[in-house]
C-alpha positions in Angstrom: 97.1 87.4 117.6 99.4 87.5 114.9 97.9 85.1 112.5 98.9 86.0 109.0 102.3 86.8 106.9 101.7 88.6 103.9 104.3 89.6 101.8 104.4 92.4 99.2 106.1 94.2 96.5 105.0 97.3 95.7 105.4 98.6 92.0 104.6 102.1 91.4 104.6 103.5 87.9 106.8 107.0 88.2 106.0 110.3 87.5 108.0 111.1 84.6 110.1 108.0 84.5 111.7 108.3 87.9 114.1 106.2 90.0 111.8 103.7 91.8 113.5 102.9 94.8 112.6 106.1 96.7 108.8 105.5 96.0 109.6 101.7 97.8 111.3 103.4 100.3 108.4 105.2 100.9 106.5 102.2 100.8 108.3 100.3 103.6 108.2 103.8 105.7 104.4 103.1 106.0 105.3 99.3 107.2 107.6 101.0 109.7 105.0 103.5 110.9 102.6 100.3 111.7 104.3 98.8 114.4 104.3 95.5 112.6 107.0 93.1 112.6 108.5 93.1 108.9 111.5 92.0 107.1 112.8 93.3 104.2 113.8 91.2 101.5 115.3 92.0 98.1 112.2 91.9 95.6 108.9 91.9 98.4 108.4 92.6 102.4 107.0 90.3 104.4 104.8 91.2 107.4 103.5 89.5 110.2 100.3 90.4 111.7 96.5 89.7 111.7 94.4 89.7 108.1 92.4 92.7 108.7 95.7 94.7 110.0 97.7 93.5 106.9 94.4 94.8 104.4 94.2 98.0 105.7 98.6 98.3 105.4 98.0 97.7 101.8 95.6 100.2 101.6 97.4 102.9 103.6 100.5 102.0 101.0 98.5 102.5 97.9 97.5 105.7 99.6 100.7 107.1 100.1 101.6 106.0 96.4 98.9 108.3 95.4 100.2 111.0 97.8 103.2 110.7 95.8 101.4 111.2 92.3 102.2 108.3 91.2 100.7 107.3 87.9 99.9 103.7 89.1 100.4 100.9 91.3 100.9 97.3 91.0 100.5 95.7 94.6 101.6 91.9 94.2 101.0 90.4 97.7 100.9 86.7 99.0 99.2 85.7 102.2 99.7 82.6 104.4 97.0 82.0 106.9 97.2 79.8 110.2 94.5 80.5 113.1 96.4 79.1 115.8 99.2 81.4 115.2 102.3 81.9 113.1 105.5 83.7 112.5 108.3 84.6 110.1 110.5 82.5 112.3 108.4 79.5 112.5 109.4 79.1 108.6 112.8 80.5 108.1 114.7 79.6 111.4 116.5 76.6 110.1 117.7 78.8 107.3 118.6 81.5 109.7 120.9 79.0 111.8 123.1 78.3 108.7 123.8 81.8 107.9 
């Protein structure tokens, strides 16, 4: 049951001072590769799924960070919660019917 949204943002520090973009896009390709239902949004990605699914995406994101050589990574993430159930929809579909 898809219980959980999490967003992220991902900030790797570069090896040698490089772009950062391609190390996000690398980022999001490991969101892809889950089979979760994600949208991307201009500073963080928001994911729906269950907790346990969404910790271990973290984890296989900081992984791939490392496969990368970055130097570091800041993972900022945000979680919302709700047992019986929730979506991305369920809080942004007002907003999507005025665009």
């Amino acid at each position: 049951m898809i219980n959980t949204l999490m967003s992220i943002q991902i900030i790797p520090k570069t090896p040698e001072g490089k772009d950062v973009i391609p190390f996000v896009d690398e980022a999001i390709a490991v969101i892809e590769q889950s089979g979760l239902k994600y949208r991307v949004g201009p500073l963080e990605t928001t994911i729906e799924g269950d907790m346990s699914e969404l910790l271990i995406l973290i984890q296989k994101m900081n992984e791939r960070m490392v496969e990368l050589e970055v130097q570091s990574i800041i993972s900022q993430v945000k979680f919302y919660h709700v047992p019986e159930g929730i979506s991305m929809a369920t809080l942004t579909e007002k907003y999507d019917e005025t665009t």
